[in-house]
PLY file of the C-alpha trace (Angstrom):
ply
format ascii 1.0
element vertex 71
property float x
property float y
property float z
element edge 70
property int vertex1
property int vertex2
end_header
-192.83 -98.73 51.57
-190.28 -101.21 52.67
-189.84 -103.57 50.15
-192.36 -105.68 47.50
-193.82 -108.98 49.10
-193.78 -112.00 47.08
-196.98 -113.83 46.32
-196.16 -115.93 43.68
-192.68 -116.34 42.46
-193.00 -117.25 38.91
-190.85 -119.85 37.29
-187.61 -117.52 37.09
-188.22 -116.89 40.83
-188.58 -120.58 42.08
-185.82 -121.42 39.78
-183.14 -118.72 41.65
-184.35 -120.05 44.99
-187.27 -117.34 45.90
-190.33 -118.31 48.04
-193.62 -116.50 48.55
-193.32 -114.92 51.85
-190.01 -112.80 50.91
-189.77 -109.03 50.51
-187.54 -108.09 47.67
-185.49 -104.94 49.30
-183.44 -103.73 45.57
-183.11 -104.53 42.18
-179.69 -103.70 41.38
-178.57 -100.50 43.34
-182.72 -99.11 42.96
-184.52 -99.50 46.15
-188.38 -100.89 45.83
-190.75 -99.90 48.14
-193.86 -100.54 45.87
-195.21 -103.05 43.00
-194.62 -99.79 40.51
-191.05 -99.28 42.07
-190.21 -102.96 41.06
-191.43 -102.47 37.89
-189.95 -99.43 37.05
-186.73 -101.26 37.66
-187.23 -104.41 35.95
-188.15 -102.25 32.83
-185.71 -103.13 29.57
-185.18 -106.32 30.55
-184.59 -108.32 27.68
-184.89 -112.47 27.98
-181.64 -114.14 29.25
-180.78 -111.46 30.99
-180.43 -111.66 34.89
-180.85 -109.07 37.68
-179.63 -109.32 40.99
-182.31 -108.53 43.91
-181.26 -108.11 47.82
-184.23 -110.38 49.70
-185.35 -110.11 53.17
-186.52 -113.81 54.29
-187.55 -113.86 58.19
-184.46 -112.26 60.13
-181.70 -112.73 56.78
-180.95 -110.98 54.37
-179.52 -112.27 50.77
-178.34 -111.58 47.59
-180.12 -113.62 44.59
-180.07 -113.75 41.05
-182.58 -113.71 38.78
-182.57 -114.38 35.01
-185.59 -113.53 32.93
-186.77 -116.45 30.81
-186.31 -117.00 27.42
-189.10 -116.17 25.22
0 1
1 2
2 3
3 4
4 5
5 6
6 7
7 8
8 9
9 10
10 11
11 12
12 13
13 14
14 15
15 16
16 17
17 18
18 19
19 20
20 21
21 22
22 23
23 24
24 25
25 26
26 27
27 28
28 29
29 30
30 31
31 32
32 33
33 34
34 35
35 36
36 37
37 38
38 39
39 40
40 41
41 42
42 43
43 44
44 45
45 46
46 47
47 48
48 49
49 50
50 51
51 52
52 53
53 54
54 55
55 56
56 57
57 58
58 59
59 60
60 61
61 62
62 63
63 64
64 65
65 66
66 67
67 68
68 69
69 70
């Protein structure tokens, strides 16, 4: 319930600096405490356009942004 684990990072991921092992904490102002949470707030993104997600890695916290990929 606290967060969504990264397993695999996918392209857009790797590219804005995110590694398997980190827990993604908030997309935008919506907290994710589940796969369907993160969904849910990814939903209506449209390619080229970026989201910013607060990360837990080990003991830090950070802000990162992600842009979806262009189709």
């Amino acid at each position: 319930g606290e967060g969504v684990l990264i397993d695999d990072p996918g392209a857009a991921g790797a590219e804005a600096g995110l590694r398997r092992g980190d827990v993604i904490l908030r997309v935008g102002r919506a907290r994710v405490g589940s796969a369907a949470d993160f969904g849910r707030a990814l939903a209506g993104t449209t390619p080229g356009q970026s989201r910013i997600l607060l990360v837990r890695r080990g003991d830090t916290t950070q802000v990162v942004t992600v842009t979806a990929p262009e189709r």
